[in-house]
N, CA and C atoms as a LAMMPS dump frame, in Angstrom:
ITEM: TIMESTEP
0
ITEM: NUMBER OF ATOMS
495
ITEM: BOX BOUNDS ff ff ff
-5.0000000000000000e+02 5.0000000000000000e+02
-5.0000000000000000e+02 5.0000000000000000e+02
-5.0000000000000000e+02 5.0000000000000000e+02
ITEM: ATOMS id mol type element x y z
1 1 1 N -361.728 116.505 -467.479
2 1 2 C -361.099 117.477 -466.63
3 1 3 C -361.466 118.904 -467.04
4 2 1 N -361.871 119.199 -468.311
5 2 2 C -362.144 120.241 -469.005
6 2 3 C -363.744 120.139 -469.304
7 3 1 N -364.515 120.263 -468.279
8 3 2 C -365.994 120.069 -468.635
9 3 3 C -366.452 121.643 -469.301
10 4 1 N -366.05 122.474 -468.371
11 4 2 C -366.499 124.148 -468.474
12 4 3 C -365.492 124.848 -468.615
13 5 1 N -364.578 124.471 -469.288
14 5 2 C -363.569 124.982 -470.187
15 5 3 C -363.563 126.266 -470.199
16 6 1 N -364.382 126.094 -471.583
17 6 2 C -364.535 127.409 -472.514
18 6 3 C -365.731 128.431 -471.463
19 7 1 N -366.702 128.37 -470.899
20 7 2 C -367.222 129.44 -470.004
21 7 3 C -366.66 129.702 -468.689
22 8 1 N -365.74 129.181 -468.45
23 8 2 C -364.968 128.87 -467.024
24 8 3 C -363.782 130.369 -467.674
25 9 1 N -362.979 129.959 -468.91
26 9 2 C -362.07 130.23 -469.347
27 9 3 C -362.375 131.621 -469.773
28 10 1 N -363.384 132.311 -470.172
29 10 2 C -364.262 132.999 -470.473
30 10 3 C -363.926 134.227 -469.299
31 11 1 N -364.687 133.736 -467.919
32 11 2 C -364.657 134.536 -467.258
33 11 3 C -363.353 134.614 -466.247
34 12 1 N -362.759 133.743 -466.556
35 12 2 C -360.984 134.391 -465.949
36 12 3 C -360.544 135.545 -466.769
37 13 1 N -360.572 135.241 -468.119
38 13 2 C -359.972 136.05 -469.159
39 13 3 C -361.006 137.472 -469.271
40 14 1 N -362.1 137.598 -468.627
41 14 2 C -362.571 138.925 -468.767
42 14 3 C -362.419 139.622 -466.968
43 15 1 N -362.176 138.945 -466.642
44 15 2 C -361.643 138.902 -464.913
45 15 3 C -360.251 139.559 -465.091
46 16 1 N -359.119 138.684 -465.921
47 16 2 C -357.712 139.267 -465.744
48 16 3 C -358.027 140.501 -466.624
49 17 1 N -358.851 140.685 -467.382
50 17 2 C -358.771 141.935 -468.414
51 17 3 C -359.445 143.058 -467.492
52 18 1 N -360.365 142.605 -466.702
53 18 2 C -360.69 144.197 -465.931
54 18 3 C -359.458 144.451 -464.818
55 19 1 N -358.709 143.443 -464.58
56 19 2 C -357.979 143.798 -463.583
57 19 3 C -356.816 144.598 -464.225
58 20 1 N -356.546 144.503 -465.174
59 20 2 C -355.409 145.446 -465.971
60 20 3 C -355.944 146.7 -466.669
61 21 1 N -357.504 146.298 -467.249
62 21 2 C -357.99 147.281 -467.799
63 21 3 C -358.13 148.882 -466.686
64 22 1 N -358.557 148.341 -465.427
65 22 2 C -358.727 149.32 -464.212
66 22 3 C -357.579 149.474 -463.099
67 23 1 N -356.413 149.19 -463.559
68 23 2 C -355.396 149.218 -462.745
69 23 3 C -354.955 150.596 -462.421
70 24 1 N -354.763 151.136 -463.252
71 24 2 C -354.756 153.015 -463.115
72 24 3 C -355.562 153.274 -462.017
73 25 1 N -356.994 152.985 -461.867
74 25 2 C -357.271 153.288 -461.14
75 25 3 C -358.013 152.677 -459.765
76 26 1 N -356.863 152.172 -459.025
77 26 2 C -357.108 151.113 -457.909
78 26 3 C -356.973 151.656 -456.584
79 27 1 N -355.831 153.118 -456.86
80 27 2 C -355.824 153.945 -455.918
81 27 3 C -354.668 154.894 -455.956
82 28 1 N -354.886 156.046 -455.285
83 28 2 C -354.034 156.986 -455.509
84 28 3 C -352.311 156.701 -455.206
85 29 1 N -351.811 155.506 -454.325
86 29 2 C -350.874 154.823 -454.41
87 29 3 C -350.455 154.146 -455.338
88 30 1 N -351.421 153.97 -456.311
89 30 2 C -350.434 153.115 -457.2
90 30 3 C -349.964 153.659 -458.029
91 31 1 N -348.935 152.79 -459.022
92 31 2 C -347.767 153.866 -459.714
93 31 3 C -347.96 152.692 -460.957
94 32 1 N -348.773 152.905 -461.558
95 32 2 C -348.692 152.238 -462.706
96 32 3 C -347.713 152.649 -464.011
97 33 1 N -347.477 153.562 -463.918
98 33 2 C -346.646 154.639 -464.781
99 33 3 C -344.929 153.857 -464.428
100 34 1 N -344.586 153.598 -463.684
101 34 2 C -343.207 153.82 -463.79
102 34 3 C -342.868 152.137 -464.491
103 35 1 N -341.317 152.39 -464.742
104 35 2 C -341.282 151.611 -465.684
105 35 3 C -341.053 149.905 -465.297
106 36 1 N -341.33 149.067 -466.162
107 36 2 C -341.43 147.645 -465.875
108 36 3 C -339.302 147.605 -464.982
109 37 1 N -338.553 148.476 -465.699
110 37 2 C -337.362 148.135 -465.172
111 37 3 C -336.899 148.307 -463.659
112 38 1 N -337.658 149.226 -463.46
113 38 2 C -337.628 149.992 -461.655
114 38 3 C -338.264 148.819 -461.175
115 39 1 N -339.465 148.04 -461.482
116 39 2 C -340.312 147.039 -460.434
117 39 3 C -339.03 146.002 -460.732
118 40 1 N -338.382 145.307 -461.525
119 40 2 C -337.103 144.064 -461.04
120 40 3 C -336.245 144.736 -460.008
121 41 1 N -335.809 146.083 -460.002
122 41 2 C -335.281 145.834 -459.007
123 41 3 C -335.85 145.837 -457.41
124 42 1 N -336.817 145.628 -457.337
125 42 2 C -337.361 145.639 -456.017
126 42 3 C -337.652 144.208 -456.042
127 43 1 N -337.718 143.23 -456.991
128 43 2 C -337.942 141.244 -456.88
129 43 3 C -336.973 140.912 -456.114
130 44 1 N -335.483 141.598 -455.698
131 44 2 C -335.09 140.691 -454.395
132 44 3 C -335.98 140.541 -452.896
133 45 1 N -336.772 141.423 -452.895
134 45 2 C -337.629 142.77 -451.456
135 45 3 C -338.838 141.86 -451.415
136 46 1 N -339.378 140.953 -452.535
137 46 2 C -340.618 140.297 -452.7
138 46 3 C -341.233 139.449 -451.796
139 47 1 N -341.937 139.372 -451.433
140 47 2 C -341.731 138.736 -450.113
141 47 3 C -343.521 137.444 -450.457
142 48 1 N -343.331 136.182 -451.201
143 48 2 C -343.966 135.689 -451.682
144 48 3 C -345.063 135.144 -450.662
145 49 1 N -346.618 135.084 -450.839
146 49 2 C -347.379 134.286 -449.982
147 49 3 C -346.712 133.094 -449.209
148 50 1 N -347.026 132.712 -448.09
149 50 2 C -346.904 131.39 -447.709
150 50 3 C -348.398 130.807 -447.672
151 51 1 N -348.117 129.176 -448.651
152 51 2 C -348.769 128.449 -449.262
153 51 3 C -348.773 127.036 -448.53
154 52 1 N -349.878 126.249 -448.498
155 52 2 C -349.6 124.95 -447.912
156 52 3 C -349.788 124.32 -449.391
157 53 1 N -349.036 123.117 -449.029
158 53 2 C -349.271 122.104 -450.213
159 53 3 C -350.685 121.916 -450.568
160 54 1 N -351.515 121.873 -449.866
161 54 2 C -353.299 121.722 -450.532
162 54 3 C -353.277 123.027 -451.564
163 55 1 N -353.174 123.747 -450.817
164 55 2 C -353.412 125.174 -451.918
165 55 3 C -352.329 125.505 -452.661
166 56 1 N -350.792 124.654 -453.082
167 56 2 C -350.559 124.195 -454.153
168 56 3 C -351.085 124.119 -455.324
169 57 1 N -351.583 122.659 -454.722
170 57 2 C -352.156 121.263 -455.245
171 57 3 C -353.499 121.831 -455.809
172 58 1 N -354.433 122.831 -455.502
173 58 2 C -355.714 122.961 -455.928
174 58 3 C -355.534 124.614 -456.725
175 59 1 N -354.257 124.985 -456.574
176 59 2 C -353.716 126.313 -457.714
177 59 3 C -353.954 125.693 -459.403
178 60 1 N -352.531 124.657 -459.081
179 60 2 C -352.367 123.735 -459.879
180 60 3 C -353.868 122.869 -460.901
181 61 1 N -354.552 122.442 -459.858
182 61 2 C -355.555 121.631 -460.457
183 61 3 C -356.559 122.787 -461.147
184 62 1 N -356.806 124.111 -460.328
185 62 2 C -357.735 124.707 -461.025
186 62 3 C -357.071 125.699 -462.642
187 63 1 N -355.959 125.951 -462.141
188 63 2 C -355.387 126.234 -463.809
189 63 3 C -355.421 125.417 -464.705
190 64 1 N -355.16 124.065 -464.077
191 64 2 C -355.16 123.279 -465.568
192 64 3 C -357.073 122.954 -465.888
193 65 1 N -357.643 123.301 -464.799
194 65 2 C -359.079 123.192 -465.369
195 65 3 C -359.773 124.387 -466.404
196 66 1 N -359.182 125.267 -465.814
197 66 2 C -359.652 126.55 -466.968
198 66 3 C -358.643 126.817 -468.078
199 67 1 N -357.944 126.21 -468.407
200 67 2 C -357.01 126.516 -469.518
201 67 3 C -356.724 125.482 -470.035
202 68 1 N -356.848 124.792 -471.256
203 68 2 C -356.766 123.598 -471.928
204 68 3 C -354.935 123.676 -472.166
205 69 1 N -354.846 125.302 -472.528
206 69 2 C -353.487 125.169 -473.312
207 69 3 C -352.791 124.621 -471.918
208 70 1 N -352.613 125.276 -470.764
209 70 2 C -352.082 125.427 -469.425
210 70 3 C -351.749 123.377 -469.031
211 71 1 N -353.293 122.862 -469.257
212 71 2 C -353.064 121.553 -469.228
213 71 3 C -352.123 120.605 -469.878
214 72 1 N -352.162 121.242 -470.797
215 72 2 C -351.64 120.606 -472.173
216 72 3 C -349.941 120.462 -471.708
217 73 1 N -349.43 121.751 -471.366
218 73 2 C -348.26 122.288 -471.263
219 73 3 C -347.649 121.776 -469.613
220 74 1 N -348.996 121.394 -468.975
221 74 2 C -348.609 120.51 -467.67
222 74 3 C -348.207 118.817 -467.779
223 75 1 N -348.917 118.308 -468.502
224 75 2 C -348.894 117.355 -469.338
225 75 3 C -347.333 116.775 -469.996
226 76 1 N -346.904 117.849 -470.508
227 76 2 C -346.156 118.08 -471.726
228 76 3 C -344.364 118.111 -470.674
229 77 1 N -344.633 118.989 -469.807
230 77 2 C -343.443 119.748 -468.977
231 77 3 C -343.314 118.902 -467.661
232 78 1 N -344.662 118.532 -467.186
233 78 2 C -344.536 118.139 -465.932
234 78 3 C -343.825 119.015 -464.748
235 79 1 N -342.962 118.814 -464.178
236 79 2 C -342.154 119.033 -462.766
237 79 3 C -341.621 120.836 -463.526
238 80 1 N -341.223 120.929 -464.465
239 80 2 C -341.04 122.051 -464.738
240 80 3 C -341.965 123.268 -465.144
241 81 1 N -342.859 122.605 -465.845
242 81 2 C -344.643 122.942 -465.616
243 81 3 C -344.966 123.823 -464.505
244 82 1 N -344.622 122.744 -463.611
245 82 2 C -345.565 122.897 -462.548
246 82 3 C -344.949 123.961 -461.409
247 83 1 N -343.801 124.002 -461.678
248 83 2 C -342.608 125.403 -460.822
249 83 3 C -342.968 126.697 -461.249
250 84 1 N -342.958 126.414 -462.653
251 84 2 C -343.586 127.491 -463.389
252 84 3 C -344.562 128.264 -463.041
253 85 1 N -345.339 127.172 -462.881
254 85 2 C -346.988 128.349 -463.117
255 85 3 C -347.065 128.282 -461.477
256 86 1 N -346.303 127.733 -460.509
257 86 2 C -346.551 128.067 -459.171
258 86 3 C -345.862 129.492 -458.804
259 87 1 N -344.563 129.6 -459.766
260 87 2 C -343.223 130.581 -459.57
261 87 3 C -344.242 132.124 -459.865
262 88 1 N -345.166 131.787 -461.068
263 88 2 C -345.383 132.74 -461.963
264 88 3 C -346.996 133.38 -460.662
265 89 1 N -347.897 132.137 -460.184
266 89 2 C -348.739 132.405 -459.82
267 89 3 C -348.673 133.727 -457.859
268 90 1 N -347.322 133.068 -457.491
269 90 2 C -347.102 133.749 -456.172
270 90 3 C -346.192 135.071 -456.919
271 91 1 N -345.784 135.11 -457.336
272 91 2 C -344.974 136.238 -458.089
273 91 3 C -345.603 137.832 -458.744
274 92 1 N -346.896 136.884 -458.905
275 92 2 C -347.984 137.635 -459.152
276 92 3 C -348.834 138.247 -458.042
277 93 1 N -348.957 137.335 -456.659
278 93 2 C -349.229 137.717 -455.508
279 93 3 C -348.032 138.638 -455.032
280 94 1 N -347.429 138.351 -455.028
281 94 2 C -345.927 139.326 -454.432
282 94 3 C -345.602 140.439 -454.628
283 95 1 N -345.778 140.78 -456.356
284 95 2 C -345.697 141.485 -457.206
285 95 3 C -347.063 142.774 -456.529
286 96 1 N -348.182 142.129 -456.662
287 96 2 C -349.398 142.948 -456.007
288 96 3 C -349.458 143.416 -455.102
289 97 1 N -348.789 142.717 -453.598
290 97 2 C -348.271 143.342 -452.634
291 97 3 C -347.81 144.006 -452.49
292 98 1 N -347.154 144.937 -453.1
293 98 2 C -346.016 145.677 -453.316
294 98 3 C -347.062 147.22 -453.38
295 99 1 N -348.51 146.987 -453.803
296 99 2 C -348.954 148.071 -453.457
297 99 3 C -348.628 149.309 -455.116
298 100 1 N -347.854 148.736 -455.771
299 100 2 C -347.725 149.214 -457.278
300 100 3 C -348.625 149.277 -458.217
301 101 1 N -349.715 148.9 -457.693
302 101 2 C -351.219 148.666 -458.82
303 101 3 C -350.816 146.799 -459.931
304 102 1 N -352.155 146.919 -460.469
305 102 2 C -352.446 145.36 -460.727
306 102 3 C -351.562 145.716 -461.97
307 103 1 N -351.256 146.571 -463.039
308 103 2 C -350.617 146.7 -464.057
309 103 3 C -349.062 146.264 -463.81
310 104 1 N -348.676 147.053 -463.158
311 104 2 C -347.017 146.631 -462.935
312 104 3 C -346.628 145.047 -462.351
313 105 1 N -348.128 144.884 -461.016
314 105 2 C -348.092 143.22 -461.309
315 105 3 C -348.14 142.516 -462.255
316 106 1 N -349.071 142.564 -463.288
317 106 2 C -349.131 142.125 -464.747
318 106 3 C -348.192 142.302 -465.569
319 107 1 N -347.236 143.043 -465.91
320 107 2 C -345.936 143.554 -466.318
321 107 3 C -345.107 142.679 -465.984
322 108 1 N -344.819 142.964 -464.534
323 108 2 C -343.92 141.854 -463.854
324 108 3 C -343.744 140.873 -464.229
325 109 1 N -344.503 139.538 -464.153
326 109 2 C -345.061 138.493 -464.082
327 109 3 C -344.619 138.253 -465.802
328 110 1 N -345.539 139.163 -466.633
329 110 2 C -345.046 138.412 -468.058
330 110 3 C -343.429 138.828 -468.537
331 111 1 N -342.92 139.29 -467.696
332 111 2 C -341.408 139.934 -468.082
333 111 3 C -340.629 139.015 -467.134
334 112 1 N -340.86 138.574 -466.418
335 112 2 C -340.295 137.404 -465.821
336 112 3 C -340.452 136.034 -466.385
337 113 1 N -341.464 135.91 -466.739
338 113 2 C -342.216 134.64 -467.591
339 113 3 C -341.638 134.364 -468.795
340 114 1 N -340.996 135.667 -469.502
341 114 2 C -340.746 135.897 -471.057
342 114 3 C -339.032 135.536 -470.687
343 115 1 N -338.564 135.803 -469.521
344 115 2 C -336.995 136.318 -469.479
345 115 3 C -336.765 134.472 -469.108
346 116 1 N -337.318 134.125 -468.963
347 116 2 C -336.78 132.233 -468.883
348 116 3 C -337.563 131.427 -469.5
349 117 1 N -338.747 131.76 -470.376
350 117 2 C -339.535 130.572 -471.528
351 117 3 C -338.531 129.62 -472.178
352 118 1 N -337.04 129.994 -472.66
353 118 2 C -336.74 128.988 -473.137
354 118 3 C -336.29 127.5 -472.272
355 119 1 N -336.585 128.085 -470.916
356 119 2 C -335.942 127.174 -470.014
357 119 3 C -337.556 126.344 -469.696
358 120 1 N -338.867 126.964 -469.124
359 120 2 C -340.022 126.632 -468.741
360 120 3 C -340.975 126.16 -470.121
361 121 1 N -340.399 127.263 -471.438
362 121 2 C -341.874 127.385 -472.496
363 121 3 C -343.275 127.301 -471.93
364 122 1 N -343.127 127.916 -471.118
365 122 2 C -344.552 127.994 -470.869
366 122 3 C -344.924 128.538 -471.998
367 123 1 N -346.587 128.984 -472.047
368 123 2 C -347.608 128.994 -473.03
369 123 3 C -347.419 130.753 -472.928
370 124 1 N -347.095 131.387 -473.847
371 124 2 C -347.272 132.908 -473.838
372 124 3 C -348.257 133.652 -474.476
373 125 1 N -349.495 133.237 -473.914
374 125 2 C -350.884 133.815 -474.106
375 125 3 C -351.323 134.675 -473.177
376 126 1 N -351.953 135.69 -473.711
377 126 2 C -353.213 136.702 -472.612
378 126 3 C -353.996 135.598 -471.57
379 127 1 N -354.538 134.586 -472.469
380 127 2 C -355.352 133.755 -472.11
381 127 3 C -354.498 133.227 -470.888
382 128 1 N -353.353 132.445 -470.804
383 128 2 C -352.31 131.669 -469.909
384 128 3 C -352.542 132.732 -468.687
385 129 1 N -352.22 133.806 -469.382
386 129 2 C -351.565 134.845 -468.113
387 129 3 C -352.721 135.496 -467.28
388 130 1 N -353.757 135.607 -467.831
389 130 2 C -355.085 135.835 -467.172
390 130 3 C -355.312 134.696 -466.048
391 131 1 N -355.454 133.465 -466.774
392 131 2 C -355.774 132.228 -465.835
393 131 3 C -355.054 132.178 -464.525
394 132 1 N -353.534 132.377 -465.037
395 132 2 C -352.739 131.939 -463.644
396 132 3 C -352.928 133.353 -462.958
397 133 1 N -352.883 134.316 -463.482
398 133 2 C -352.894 135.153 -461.791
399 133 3 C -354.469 135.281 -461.407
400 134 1 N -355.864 135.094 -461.983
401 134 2 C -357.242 135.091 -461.809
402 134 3 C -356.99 133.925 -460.693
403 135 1 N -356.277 132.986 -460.709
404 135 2 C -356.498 131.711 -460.04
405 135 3 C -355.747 132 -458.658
406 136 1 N -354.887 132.621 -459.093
407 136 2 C -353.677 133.199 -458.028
408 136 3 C -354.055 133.781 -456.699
409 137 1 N -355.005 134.844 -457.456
410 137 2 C -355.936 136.043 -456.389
411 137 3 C -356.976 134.841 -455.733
412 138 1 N -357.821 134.204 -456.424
413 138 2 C -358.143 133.108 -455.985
414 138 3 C -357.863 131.987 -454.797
415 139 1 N -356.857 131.439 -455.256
416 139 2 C -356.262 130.3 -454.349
417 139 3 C -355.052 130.659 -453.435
418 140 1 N -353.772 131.316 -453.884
419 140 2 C -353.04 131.579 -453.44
420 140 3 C -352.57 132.851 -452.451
421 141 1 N -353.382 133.621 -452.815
422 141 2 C -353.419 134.54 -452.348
423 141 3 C -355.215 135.762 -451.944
424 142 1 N -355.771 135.35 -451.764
425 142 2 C -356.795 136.049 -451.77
426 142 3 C -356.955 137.134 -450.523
427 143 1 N -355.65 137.313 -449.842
428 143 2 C -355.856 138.46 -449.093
429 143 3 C -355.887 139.936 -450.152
430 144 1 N -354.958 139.664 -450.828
431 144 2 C -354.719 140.807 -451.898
432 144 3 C -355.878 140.977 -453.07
433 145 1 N -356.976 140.476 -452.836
434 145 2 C -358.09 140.599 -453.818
435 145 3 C -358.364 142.224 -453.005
436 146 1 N -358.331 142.479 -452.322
437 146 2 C -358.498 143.982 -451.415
438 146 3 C -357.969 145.263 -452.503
439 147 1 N -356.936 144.671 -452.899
440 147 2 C -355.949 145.429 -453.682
441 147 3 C -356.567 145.63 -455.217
442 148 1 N -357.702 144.98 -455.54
443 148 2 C -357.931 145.002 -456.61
444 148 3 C -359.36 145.708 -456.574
445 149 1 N -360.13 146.682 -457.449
446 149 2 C -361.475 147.058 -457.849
447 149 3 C -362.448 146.054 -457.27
448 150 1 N -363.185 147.002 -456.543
449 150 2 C -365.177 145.932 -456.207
450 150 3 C -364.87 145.249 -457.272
451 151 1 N -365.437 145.483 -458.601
452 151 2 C -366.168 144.809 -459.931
453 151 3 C -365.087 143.635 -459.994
454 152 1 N -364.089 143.833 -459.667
455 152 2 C -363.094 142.603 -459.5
456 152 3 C -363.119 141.554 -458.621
457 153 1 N -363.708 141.99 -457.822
458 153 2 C -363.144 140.719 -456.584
459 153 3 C -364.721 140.438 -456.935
460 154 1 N -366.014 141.114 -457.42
461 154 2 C -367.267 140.164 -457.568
462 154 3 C -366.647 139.122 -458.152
463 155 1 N -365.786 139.535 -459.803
464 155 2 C -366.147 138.627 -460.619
465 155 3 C -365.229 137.4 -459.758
466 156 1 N -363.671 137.425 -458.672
467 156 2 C -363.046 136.601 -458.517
468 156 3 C -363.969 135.634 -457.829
469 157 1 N -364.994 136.477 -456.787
470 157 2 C -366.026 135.872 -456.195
471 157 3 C -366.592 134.455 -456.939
472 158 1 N -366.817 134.806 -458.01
473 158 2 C -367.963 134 -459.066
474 158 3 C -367.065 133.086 -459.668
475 159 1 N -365.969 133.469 -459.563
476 159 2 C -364.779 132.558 -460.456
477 159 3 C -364.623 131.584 -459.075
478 160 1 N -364.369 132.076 -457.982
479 160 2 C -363.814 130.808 -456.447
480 160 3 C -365.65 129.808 -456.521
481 161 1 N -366.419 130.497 -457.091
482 161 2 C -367.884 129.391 -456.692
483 161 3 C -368.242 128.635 -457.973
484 162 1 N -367.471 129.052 -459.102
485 162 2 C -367.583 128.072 -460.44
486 162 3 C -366.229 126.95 -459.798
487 163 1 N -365.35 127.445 -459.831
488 163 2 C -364.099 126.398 -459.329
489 163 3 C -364.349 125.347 -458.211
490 164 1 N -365.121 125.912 -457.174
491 164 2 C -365.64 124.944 -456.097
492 164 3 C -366.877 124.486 -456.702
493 165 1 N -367.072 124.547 -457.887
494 165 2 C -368.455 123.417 -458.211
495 165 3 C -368.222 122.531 -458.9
């Protein structure tokens, strides 16, 4: 299930890193500056992708293909696993929508992730958190790849044609 792992895994994780690294500057709308506490209160307002079960089902399958730990922890958790990294992956779409820049999405997402681990434990890695929203922009949401830097949506580009191979 893990053939291209580690070069698969590679370029999510330098994928989620330009997307945070260049979030400042994604556009003169975004507000990367303000604080992680102001973006919860706007998570009632969130208004999450609508998803069909295939693109679920192939969120799911391609995280656990680029992330061994992610597998491991699907494996491990199952049904709670799997809420998780779906909760965490549209949340991250939602979060982006919002038009706040990719940072405060990234913020979001691991401050939500962190505020119920003892209930999910998910895996609290750069690596984890790269995968699921790289996969996110990807599968679940790829209208909002718009929202993110050219050099970004190449690399998501290259990441949707390694995943479909």
């Amino acid at each position: 299930m893990v053939r291209h792992a580690h070069r698969v895994v590679a370029l999510a994780t330098g994928l989620a890193l330009a997307c945070s690294a260049c979030g400042t500057a994604t556009s003169a709308t975004s507000s990367t500056t303000e604080a992680p506490h102001h973006v919860s209160k706007s998570a009632a307002s969130l208004e999450t992708p609508k998803t069909t079960a295939a693109q679920d089902t192939q969120y799911l399958a391609d995280v656990a293909k680029l992330d061994g730990t992610l597998s491991s922890y699907v494996q491990s958790h199952e049904d709670t696993a799997l809420q998780a990294l779906l909760t965490d992956g549209t949340a991250f779409c939602a979060f982006l929508a919002t038009g706040k820049g990719v940072d405060n999405a990234l913020v979001s997402v691991a401050l939500g992730a962190r505020s119920v681990e003892s209930t999910t434990h998910l895996p609290e890695s750069v690596t984890t958190f790269n995968t699921i929203e790289a996969v996110a922009l990807v599968t679940l949401c790829p209208s909002e790849q718009r929202l993110v830097p050219a050099a970004t949506r190449e690399r998501l580009a290259s990441l949707a044609k390694t995943l479909a191979g």
